[in-house]
Each structure stands twice: as structure tokens, then as C-alpha cells.
C-alpha atoms as one frame of an Amber mdcrd trajectory, in Angstrom:
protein
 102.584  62.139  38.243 101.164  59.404  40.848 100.690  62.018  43.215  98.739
  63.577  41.049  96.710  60.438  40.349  96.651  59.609  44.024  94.396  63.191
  44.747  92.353  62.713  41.638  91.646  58.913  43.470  91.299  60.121  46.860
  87.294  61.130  47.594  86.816  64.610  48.699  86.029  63.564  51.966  89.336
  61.941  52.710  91.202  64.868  51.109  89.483  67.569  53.442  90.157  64.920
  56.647  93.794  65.278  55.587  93.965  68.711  54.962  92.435  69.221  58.450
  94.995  67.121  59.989  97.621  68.632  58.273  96.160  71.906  59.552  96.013
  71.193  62.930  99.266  69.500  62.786 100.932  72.781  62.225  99.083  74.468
  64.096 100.021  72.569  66.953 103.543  72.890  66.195 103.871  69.125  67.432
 105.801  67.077  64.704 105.301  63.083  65.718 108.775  61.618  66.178 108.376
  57.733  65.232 110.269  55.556  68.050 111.867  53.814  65.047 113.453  57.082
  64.259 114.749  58.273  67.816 118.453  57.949  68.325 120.031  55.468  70.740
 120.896  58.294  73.242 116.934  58.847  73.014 116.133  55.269  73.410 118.459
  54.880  76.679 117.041  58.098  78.337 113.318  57.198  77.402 114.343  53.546
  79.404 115.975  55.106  82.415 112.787  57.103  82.792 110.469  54.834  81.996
 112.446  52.401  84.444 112.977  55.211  86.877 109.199  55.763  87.636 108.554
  51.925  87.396 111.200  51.890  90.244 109.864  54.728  92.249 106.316  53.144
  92.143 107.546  49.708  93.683 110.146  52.234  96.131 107.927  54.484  97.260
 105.847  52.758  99.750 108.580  51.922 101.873 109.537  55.486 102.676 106.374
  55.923 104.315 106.757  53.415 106.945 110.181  54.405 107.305 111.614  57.500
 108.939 115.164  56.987 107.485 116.576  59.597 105.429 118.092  57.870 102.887
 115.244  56.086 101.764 113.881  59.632 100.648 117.426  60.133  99.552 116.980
  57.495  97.385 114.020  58.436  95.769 115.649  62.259  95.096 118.079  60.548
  93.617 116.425  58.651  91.443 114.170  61.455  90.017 117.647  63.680  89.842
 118.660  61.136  87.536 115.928  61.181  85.285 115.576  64.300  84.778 119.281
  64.859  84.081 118.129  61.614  81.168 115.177  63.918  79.883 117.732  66.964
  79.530 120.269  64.855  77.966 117.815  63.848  75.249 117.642  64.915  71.597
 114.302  64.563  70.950 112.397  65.239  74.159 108.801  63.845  73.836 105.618
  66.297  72.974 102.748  67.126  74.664  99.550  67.356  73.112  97.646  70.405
  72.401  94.680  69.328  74.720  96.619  68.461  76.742  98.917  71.641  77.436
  95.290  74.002  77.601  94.902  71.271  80.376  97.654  72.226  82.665  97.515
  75.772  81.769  96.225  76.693  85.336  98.577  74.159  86.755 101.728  75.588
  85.369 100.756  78.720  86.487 100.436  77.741  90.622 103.338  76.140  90.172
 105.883  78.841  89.180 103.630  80.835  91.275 104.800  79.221  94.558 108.098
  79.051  93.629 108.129  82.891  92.907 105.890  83.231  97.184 109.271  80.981
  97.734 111.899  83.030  96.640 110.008  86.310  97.701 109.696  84.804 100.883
 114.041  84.441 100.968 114.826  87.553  99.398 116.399  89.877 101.777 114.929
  93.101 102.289 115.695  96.116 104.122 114.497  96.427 107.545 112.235  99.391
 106.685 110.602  97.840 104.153 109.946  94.384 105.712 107.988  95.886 108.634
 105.564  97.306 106.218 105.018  94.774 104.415 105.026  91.940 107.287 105.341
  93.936 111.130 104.411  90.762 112.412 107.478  89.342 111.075 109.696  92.181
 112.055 108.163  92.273 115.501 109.124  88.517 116.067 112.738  89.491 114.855
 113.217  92.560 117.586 111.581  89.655 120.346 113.844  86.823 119.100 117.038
  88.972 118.145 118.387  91.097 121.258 120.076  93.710 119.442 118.244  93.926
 115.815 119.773  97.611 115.169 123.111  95.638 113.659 120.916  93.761 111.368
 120.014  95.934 108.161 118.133  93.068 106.293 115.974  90.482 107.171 113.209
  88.166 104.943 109.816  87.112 105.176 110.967  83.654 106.479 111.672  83.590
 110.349 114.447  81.224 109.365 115.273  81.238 105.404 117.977  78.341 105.512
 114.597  75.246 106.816 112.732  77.263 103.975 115.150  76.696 101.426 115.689
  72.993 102.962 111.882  72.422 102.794 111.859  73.878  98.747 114.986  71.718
  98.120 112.828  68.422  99.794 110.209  68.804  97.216 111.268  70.301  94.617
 111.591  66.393  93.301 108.150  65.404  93.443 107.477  68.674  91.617 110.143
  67.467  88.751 108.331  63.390  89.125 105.071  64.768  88.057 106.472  66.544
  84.960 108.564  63.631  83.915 105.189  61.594  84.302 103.254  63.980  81.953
């Protein structure tokens, strides 16, 4: 009955503004989670995160005046870390509509290097990578004195620095989705 009395109250301005949000609310698929409401497993991982990128803002200036490798080490680590906090978590936090049309075209470079990436270390038949890249095969006859063993080859003169390069990255990749 007081709901009732609550709509007959409520102006019909107020009631269309909530209908609309109500609307667009599940539309969006995003349902609000109130930070009162978030378990304590959520509430730790949201802190190492949030402390995690804190950290890696103060950390990451000294890397580039040093050449050492654990000071990028460090850094891999730390966003390793988080991101194992984000997967742990129950409720992992929502982007917003606008906000996902926003990084659409983003989203889509991204998995589209990775997928040049692994193309580029997929092993291929010898046949088929000197049509597709005789440059590449060429260099592999000058550089490898007796090719003819060698049934497969990939685009990458040398897969395992490609693969060492991804893996040195890939973090930084995985930082800026933990930021957003």
C-alpha cells in the first residue's frame, strides 16, 4: 500500500526520470555493487590494486634511469600480482556503457597484435612461408647452410626474442586494463 501511495506522490516527471534510469540500467546490464556490500576478499584485492598502481607510479621512474633488470622485474611483478587480485575477486568492478563504446577500437588493436604475434610464431611449412614472406625464407637459406633438413620455419627470423619481447610487455598491456 505505501508503494502505491509513494507513485501516486511522485510527479510524473520524477517517475519517467526513474523509469529511464531503470531502463538504461538494464540495458546496460551493469548492476552497481555498493562498496558497503563487497566481501572482504573484494575489499583486500580492490587495496592491493589500488596500492599496486600507487606503488608502480612512485616505482616507475627509477627503471628508466636504470638499466638493471630487476627493477623491471619488479614492476612485472607487481602488475602479475594484481592481476592475479582482480581474478581472485568476486565482484570484479564494471565498466560503464560510454565508456566500453570508448575502447571499442582499442580492444580491437589490441587482440589484433597479439593475433600479428602469434601468426608471426606459428610454424609453417617451408612451401608456404616463401609465399607468403620470400624475403624471410631467403634470409633463412643465407643464414642456415643446409635449410633442406628444416621442414618448418615462421615469420620471425628468431621466434624465441619474439616471444621474449611479447612476454616483456605483455604487463604494461595488463597495467592499463587494471587502470580502466
Amino acid at each position: 500500500m505505501s508503494e502505491r501511495n509513494n507513485s501516486e506522490i511522485m510527479s510524473p516527471e520524477k517517475r519517467r526520470k526513474l523509469e529511464e534510469l531503470e531502463l538504461a540500467r538494464k540495458k546496460s546490464e551493469h548492476i552497481p555493487v555498493h562498496p558497503g556490500s563487497l566481501t572482504k576478499r573484494d575489499r583486500v584485492c580492490r587495496k592491493i590494486i589500488e596500492w599496486g598502481i600507487l606503488g608502480l607510479i612512485v616505482w616507475s621512474p627509477l627503471p628508466a634511469a636504470s638499466v638493471y633488470e630487476w627493477s623491471i622485474l619488479v614492476i612485472q611483478l607487481v602488475v602479475f600480482v594484481m592481476l592475479g587480485a582482480y581474478l581472485f575477486m568476486k565482484h570484479k568492478p564494471q565498466n560503464k556503457t560510454h565508456l566500453l563504446s570508448a575502447l571499442k577500437w582499442p580492444k580491437y588493436l589490441f587482440f589484433g597484435l597479439f593475433g600479428l604475434i602469434c601468426i608471426q610464431l606459428i610454424p609453417l611449412p617451408n612451401f608456404l612461408l616463401k609465399l607468403l614472406s620470400p624475403k624471410t625464407h631467403f634470409y633463412r637459406e643465407y643464414l642456415v647452410p643446409d635449410i633442406s633438413g628444416i621442414k618448418f620455419g615462421s615469420f620471425s627470423l628468431i621466434p624465441s626474442n619474439t616471444f621474449r619481447e611479447v612476454l616483456s610487455f605483455l604487463p604494461y598491456f595488463i597495467l592499463g586494463f587494471l587502470i580502466i
